[in-house]
C-alpha positions as CSV (number, residue, x, y, z in Angstrom):
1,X,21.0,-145.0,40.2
2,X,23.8,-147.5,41.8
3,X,26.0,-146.3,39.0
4,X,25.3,-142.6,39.8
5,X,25.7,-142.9,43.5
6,X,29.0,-145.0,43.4
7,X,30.5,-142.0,40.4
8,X,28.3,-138.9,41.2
9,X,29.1,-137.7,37.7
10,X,25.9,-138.0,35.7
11,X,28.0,-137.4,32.1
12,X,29.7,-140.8,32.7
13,X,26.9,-142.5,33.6
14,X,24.9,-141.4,30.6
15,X,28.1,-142.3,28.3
16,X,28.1,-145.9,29.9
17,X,25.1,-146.4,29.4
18,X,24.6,-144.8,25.6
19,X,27.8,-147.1,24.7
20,X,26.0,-150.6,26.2
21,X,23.1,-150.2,24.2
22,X,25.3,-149.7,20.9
23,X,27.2,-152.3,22.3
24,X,24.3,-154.7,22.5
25,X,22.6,-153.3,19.5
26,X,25.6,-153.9,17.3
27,X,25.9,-157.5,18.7
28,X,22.5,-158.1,17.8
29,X,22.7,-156.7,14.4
30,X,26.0,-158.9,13.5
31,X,25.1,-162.4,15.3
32,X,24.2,-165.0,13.2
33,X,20.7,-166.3,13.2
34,X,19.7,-169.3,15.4
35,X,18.5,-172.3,14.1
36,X,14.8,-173.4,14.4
37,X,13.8,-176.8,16.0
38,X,13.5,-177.6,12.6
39,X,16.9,-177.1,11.0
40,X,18.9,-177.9,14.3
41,X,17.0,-181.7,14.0
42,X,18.5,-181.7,10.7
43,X,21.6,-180.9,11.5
44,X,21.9,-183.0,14.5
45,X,20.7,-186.1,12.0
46,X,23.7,-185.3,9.4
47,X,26.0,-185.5,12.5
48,X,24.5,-188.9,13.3
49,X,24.9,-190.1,10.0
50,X,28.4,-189.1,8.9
51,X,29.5,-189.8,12.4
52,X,28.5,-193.8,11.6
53,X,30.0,-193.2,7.9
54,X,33.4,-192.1,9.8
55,X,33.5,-195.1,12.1
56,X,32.6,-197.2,9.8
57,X,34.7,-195.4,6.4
58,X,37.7,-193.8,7.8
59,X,40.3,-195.5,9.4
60,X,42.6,-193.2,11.9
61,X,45.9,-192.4,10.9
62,X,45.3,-192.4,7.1
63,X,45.4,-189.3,5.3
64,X,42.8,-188.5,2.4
65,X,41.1,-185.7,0.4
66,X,38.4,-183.9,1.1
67,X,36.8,-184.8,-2.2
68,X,37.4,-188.7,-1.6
69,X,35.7,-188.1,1.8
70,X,32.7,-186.3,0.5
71,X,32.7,-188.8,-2.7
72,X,32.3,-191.9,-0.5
73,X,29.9,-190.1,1.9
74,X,27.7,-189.8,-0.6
75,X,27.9,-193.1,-2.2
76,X,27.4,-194.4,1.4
77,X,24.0,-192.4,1.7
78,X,21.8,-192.4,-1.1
79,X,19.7,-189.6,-0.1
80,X,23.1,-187.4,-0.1
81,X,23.5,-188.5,-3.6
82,X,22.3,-185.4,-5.0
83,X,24.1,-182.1,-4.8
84,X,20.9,-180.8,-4.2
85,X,20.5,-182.7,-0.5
86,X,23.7,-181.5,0.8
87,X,26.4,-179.3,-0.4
88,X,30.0,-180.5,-0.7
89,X,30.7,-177.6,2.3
90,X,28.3,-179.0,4.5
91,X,29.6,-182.3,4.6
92,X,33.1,-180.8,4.9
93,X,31.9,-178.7,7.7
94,X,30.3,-182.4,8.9
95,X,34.0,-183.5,8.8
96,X,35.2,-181.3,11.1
97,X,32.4,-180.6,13.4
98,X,33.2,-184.6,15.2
């Protein structure tokens, strides 16, 4: 109604607001999921733990692989030993998430 007052044409207020609601619609359909309490925990613990590998690791200034970082990650954490705990991406994506 405030749209139609302030335009008085009723074919532009119907195209507005037909073009918001694909709009929203196709924002919806193309976000990416949230995380559950669950998952986000998990991912906040990861953090915590390769942030104390890094300060502890990795000395500033030095340049490395990604490998060598992911290698000695995983030798520091034995429950990370396993590909199957953690993929090499993740703990790249660890890397740069600091």
């Amino acid at each position: 109604r405030v749209l139609y007052a302030t335009l008085e044409d009723a074919g532009f207020v119907l195209s507005l607001g037909i073009c918001s609601c694909l709009g929203g619609s196709f924002y919806e359909l193309i976000r990416p999921p949230l995380a559950n309490r669950t998952e986000a925990e998990l991912a906040d613990a990861r953090r915590e733990e390769f942030e104390i590998f890094a300060a502890s690791q990795i000395s500033p200034g030095n340049s490395c692989h990604e490998t060598e970082i992911v290698r000695a990650f995983r030798r520091s954490f034995a429950k990370y030993r396993r590909q199957e705990a953690i993929s090499d991406a993740e703990i790249c994506t660890l890397r740069g998430s600091g």
